[in-house]
C-alpha positions in Angstrom: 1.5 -5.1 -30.8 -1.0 -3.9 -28.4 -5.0 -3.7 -30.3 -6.0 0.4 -31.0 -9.3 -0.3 -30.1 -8.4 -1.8 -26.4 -9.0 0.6 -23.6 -5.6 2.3 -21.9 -5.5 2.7 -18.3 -5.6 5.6 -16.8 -2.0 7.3 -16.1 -2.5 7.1 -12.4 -2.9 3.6 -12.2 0.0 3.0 -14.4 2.1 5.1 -12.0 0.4 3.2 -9.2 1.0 -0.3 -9.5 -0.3 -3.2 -7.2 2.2 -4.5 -4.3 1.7 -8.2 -2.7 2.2 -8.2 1.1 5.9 -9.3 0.8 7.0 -5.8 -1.4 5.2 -3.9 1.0 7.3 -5.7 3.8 10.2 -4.6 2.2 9.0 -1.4 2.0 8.6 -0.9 5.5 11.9 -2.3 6.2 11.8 -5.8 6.7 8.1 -5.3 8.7 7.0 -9.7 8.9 3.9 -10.4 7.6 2.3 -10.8 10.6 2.1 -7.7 12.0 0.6 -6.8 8.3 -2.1 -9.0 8.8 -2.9 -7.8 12.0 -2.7 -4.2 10.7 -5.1 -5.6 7.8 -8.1 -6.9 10.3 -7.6 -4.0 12.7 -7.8 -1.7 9.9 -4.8 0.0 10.9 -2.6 -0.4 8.2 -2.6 1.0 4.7 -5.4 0.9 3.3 -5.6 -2.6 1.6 -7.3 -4.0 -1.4 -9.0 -7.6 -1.9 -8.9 -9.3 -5.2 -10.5 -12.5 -5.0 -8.2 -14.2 -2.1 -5.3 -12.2 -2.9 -4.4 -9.2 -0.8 -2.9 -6.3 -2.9 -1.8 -2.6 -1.6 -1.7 0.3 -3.8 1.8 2.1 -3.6 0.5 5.7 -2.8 -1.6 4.0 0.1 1.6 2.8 1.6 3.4 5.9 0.9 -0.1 8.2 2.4 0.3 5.3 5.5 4.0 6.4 6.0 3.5 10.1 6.0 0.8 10.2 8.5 2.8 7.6 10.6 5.3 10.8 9.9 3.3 13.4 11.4 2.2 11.1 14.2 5.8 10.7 15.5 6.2 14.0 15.0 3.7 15.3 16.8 4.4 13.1 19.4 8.4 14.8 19.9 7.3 18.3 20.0 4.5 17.0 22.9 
């Protein structure tokens, strides 16, 4: 039985939960985790969070990565 007095998490971060480097692979199809980690210390991946020496991704910054990777490619047909 969860405690009354205990603080509740925000809605968005319930709706937003943390993904190791392995779901997000998955995610992007299968993507191996190096090109991650090379994504990760180029800074040109999703947008990655550090929690003590595990590496965690919000979902909605994968999902924002994937829509701008969208526009790019489609930006890049109608050029």
């Amino acid at each position: 039985m969860p405690r009354s007095d205990a603080p509740s998490l925000p809605e968005a971060l319930v709706d937003d939960p943390l993904l190791t480097p392995e779901d997000v692979s998955v995610i992007l199809g299968g993507v191996p985790p190096g090109p991650l980690k090379r994504w990760r210390t180029q800074r040109t991946g999703p947008v990655v969070l550090h929690i003590g020496r595990h590496v965690r991704y919000r979902r909605s910054a994968v999902e924002a990565w994937l829509l701008e990777k969208d526009r790019e490619a489609v930006t890049w047909m109608v050029s």
